[in-house]
Structures are given as C-alpha cells and as structure tokens.
C-alpha positions in Angstrom: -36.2 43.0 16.8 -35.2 45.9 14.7 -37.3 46.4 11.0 -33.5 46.0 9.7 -33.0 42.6 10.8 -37.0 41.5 10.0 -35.5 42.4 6.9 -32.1 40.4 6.8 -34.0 37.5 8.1 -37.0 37.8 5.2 -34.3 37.8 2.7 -32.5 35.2 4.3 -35.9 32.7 4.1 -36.6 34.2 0.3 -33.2 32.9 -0.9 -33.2 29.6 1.1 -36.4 29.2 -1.2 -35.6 30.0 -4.1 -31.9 27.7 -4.2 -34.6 24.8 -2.7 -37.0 25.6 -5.7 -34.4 25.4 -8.4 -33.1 22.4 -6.9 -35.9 21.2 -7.3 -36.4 22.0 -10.8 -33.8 22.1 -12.6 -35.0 22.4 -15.8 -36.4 26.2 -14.8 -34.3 27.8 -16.8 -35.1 25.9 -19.8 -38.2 25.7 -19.7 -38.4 29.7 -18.6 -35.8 31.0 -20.8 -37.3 34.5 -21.1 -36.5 34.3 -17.1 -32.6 34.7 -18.0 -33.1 38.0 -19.9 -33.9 40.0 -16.5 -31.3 37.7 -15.0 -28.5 40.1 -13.4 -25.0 38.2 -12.9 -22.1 39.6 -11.6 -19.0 39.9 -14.5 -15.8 39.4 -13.2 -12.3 39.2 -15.4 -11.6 35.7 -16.5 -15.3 34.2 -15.0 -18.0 33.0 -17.0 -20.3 35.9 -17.9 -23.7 33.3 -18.0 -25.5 31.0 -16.2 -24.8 28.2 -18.9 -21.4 28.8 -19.2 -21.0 28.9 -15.5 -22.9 25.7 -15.3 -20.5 24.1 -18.3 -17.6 25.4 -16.3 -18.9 23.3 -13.1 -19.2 20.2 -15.1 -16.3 20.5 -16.6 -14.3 20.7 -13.2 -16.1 17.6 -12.0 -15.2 15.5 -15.4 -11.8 16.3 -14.5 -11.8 15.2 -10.7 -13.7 12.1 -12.2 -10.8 11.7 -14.8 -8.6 11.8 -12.1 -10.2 9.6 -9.5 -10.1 6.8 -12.6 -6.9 7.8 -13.2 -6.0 6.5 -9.9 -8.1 3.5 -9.9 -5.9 2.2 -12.9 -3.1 2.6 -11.4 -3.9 1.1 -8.1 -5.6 -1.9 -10.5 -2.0 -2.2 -12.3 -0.3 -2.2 -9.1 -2.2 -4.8 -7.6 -2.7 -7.0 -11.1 1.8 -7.0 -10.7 1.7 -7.6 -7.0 -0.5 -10.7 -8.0 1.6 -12.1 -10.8 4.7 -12.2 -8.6 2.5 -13.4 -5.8 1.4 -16.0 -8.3 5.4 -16.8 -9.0 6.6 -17.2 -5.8 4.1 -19.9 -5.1 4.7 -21.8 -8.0 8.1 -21.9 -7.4 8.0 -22.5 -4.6 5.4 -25.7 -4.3 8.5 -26.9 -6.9 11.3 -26.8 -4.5 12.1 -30.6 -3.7 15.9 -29.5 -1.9 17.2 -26.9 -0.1 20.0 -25.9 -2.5 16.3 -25.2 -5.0 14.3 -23.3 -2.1 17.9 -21.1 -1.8 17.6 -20.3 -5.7 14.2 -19.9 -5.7 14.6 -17.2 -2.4 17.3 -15.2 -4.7 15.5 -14.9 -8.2 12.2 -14.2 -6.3 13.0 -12.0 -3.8 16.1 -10.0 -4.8 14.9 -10.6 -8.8 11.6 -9.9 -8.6 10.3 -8.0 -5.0 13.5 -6.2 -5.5 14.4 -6.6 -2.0 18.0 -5.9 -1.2 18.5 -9.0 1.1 17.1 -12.4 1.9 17.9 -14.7 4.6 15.9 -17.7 5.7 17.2 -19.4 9.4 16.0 -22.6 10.0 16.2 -24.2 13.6 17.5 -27.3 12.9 20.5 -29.2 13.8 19.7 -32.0 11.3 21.2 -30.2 8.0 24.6 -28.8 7.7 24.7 -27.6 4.1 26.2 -24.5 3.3 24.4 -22.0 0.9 23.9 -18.3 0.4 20.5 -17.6 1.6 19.4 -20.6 4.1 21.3 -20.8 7.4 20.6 -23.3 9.7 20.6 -21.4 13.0 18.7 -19.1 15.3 18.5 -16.0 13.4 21.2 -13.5 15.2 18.9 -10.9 16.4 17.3 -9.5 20.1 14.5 -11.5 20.9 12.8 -8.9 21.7 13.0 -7.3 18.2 10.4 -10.6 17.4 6.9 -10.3 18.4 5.7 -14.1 18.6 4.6 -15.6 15.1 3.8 -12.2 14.0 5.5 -10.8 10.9 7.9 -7.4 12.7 8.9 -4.3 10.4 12.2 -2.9 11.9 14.7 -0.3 11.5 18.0 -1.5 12.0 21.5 0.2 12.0 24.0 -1.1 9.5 25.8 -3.1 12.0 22.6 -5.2 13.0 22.0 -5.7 9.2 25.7 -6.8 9.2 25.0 -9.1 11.7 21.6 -10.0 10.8 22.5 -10.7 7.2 26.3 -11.7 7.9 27.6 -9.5 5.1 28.6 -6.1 4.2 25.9 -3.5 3.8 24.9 -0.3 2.4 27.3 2.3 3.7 24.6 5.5 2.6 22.1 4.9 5.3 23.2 4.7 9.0 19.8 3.1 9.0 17.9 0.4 6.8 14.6 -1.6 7.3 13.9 -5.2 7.1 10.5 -7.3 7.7 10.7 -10.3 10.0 8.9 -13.3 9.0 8.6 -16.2 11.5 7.2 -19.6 10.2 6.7 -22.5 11.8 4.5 -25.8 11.7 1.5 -26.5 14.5 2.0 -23.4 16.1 5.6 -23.9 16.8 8.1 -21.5 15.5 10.8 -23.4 13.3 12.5 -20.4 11.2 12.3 -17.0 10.4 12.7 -15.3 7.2 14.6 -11.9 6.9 13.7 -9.9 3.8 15.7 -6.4 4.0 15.9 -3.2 2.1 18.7 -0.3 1.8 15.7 1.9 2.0 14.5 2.6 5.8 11.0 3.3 4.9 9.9 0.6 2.7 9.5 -2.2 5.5 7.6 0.4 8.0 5.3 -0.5 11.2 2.3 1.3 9.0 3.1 -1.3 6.5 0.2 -4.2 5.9 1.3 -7.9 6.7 -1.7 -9.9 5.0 1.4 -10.5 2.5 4.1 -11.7 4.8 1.6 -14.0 6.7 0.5 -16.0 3.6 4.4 -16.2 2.4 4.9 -17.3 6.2 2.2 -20.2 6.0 4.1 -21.3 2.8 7.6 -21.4 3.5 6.4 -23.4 7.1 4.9 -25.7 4.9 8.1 -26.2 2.2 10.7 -26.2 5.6 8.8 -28.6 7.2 8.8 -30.9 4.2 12.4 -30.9 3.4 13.4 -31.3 7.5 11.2 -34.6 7.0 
C-alpha cells in the first residue's frame, strides 16, 4: 500500500474517533471552551460562522419538523374526533328507527346531510313490503353480480349510466365517471340487502379505501332490516 493511502486511511480512523469521542461527550466543548479558540470552521455566505450557532441552527430545524409532525397529529386527532361524532349519530338514529318511512329519513339526513355523500340507496330483498319511498327499494339492487364480492363491502367506479341505473335517477353530467361503495348486509350469514352510498367524485370510494367503516354500518343496518321485515 502506498505511504499516501497509510495516510488517507490514518486520517480516516483519527476522524471516526474523534466524531465517536464527542458523541460521547457532549459537553467537551463546554467544559473545554478554550478548545473553540484554535477551532478553525469554514465561513460560508448566509451559514452560521460558530459551532453554537451551528448547533442552535440544528435544533431549531428539528423544533420545526417536531412542530410539524404535531401539527399533523391534530389534525388527524380532529379528523377522527368528527368521524366519531357522526359515527356516534348514525347509530343513535338509527337504533331509533321503528318503520321504514323513519330508516328512509334517517338514510337521507345521515348520509347525504352529514357523510356528504351524493347518493344513498338501500335494496332490500323482500317481497313482503310494497311501500314506496325515496331511498329504500325493495328489490335486487340493479347491478352485475359480479361487481359484488360476497358480504364484502366493494368500492367501484361506475359510468354515469350505471349510476343512472344503479341509483334510478339523473346524475352528475361533469364526470363520465363516479364512485360508489357497495354495502351488503344481511342476517345469519345470508345476504338480505345492499346499501349503495355514491359520490360525484370518482376517487373518494377507491379500492385503497379502508372498509372497517362500512362493515360496522353493514352489521347495523342487517340488524334494523331484519327487525322491521319481522
């Protein structure tokens, strides 16, 4: 090996040393202050000209990622404390419903009021109720099959003429395409319903989207259809 690399490598193992000491001890400085008078550090425009302000600089930059990772924290915190309240809501109206005419109000103001969903549409299989109302049909929902995975909540895209026919009224004409989440419900395993919720915007009901939601408000509409079919 050449006297030129010995050389590089010595320097190389001096340094490593030195950064391990003074993380070691990080109170070196203070307690060896005469040490920062033979101190040589670079100077360049607009960069702090001193260890200390260098080292104020560095905590300064981490107070403001902290700032911001709180920041953040809040506002996922606020997000979630509102996603609870209308959570909270929507159950307690909905362990009130005693007819179908009350769950159909209480589909509108929650959904379309408060979730700010464009539309809502609940089909119940039934042949036992006849009753005509804006938001509860009672029939197979008109929709592929396919487009239904099981008892599983589905996020779809849909062209405006399947929301048309999903939804049985005019749509949004801006977007060739909109999104709706499928919500099958049912009692003892058996599938007795679906409910529709859909949204102008084709994004917000997306197969990336989380479903712990749609399952619980699955378990309780199966359990308010089931009463009123009763």
């Amino acid at each position: 090996m050449s006297p030129k690399k010995d050389k590089n490598k010595d320097t190389d193992s001096t340094e490593e040393s030195v950064i391990s000491y003074l993380q070691d001890n990080p109170n070196f400085f203070f307690e060896n202050e005469s040490v920062l008078s033979r101190v040589i550090l670079s100077h360049n425009p607009g960069d702090a000209s001193s260890l200390m302000e260098r080292q104020i600089n560095s905590l300064r930059s981490e107070n403001r990622k902290i700032q911001s990772d709180m920041s953040s924290m809040v506002k996922i915190a606020e997000k979630n404390h509102a996603i609870f309240e209308k959570t909270k809501s929507l159950s307690l109206s909905l362990f009130e419903v005693d007819s179908w005419r009350k769950l159909n109000e209480v589909l509108a103001t929650q959904f379309l009021k408060n979730f700010k969903a464009d539309y809502i549409l609940c089909n119940v299989i039934t042949e036992a109720v006849t009753q005509d109302l804006d938001h509860i049909k009672f029939e197979k929902i008109k929709i592929s099959e396919n487009l239904i995975s099981g008892s599983e909540p589905a996020c779809l895209q849909l062209r405006s003429e399947e929301m048309k026919d999903l939804f049985g009224k005019p749509h949004n004409q801006k977007n060739d395409t909109e999104s709706v989440i499928l919500i099958p419900f049912g009692k003892k395993g058996a599938v007795t319903g679906v409910l529709s919720i859909g949204s102008h915007d084709p994004n917000r009901f997306s197969s990336d989207l989380d479903t712990l939601f749609a399952v619980y408000v699955s378990s309780l509409i199966g359990k308010i259809v089931y009463r009123l079919c009763e």
